[in-house]
Every structure is written in structure tokens, then in C-alpha cells.
Wavefront OBJ file of the C-alpha trace (Angstrom):
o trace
v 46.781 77.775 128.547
v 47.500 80.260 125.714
v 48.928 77.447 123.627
v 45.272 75.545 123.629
v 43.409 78.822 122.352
v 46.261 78.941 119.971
v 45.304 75.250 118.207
v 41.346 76.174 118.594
v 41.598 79.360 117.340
v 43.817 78.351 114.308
v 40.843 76.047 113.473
v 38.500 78.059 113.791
v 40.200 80.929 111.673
v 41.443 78.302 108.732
v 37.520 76.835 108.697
v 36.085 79.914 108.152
v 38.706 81.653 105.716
v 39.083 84.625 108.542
v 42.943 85.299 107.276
v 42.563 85.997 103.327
v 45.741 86.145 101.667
v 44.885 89.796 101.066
v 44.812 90.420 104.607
v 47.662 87.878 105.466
v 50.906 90.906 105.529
v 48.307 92.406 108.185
v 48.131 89.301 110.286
v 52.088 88.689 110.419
v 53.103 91.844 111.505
v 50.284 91.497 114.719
v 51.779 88.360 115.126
v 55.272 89.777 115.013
v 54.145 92.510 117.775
v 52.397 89.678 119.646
v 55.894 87.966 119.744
v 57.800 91.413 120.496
v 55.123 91.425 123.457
v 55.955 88.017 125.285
v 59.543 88.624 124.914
v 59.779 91.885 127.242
v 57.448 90.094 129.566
v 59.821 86.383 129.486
v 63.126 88.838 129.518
v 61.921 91.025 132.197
v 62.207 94.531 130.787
v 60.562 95.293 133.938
v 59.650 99.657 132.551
v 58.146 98.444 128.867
v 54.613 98.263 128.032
v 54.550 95.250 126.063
v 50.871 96.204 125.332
v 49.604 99.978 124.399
v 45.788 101.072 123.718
v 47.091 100.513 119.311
v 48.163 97.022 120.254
v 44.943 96.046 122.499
v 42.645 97.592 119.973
v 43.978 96.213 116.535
v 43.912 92.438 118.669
v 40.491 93.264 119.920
v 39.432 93.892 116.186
v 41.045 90.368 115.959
v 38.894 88.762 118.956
v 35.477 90.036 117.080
v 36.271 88.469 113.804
v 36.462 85.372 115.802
v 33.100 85.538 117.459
v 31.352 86.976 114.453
v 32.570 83.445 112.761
v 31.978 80.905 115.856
v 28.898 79.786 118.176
v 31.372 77.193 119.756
v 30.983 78.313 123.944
v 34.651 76.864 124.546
v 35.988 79.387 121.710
v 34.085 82.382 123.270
v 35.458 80.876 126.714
v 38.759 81.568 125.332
v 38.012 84.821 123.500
v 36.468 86.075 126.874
v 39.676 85.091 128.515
v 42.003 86.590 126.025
v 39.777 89.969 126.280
v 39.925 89.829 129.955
v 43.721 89.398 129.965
v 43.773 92.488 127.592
v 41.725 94.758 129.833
v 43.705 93.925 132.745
v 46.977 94.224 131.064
v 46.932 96.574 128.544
v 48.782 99.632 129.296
v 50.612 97.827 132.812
v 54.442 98.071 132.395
v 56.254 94.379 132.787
v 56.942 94.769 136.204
v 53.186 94.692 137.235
v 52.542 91.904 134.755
v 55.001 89.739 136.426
v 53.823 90.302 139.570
v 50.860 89.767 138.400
v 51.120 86.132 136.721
v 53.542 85.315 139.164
v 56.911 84.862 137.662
l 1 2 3 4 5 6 7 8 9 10 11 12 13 14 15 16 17 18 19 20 21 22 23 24 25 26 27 28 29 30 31 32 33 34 35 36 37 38 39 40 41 42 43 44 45 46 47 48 49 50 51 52 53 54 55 56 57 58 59 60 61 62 63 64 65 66 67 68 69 70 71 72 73 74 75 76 77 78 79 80 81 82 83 84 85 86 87 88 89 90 91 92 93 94 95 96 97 98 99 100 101 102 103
């Protein structure tokens, strides 16, 4: 599912010019953390918190931009859904997250 708000959100943030190149150094290193994060989950390094209250908060700063610059309801479906995921993970060590999602 994450892959589909991946393409929408990609649109939506190269229509409305939300990564300046100014800003873009900023962007890659979340996106490196956001790839750090998926890997202790997929390699099951079951006593890491892939996502502490820094993490959550600089994505969440992330999530606004995006629904300061859409009105599109399937976008804020999927920005609800990513800040639900956040809420409920953030701070949960791999183990539970697992468990949790069921792999």
C-alpha cells in the first residue's frame, strides 16, 4: 500500500514545488533514515526502534507540508494513514511491529 502513497505523493510534492533544491540535502537524508527504518523492520532486529519521537516529528513536519498543498480526499486518506501508522508505531521496538503487521 505504501508504494501507491509513494507515486501520489511524489505528484503531489513535484506539482506544487514542496522539495526546493534548497531544501533537497534535507529531504535525502529523511529519506535515507526512512530507508535505515524499513531495513531493521525487513531484517528483524527484533530490540531497535526503527522510529524515535526526532524521526516521527521531522516526518510529521513532512505530512503537513503535504496537506497545506492538497484538497485531494484520497491524498489526505493516505496522509491520515501514514500519521496513524506513525502514532501507533513510533517509539515500538521491531519485535512489536512485526507482530503487529504480521510478518
Amino acid at each position: 500500500m505504501y508504494i501507491i502513497y509513494y507515486y501520489m505523493l511524489s505528484e503531489v510534492a513535484v506539482t506544487n514545488n514542496l522539495i526546493p533544491i534548497g531544501n533537497f540535502y534535507d529531504y535525502y537524508q529523511l529519506c535515507l533514515e526512512m530507508i535505515a527504518a524499513i531495513k531493521k523492520i525487513r531484517f528483524n532486529m527484533t530490540s531497535e526502534i526503527p522510529i524515535d519521537s526526532d524521526f516521527k516529528s521531522r516526518l510529521e513536519t513532512l505530512i503537513q507540508e503535504f496537506r497545506n498543498n492538497t484538497t485531494d480526499a484520497v491524498v489526505i486518506g493516505y496522509l491520515d494513514s501514514i500519521q496513524n501508522d506513525l502514532d501507533l508505531y513510533a517509539g515500538k521496538d521491531v519485535a512489536f511491529i512485526r507482530s503487529h503487521i504480521g510478518i
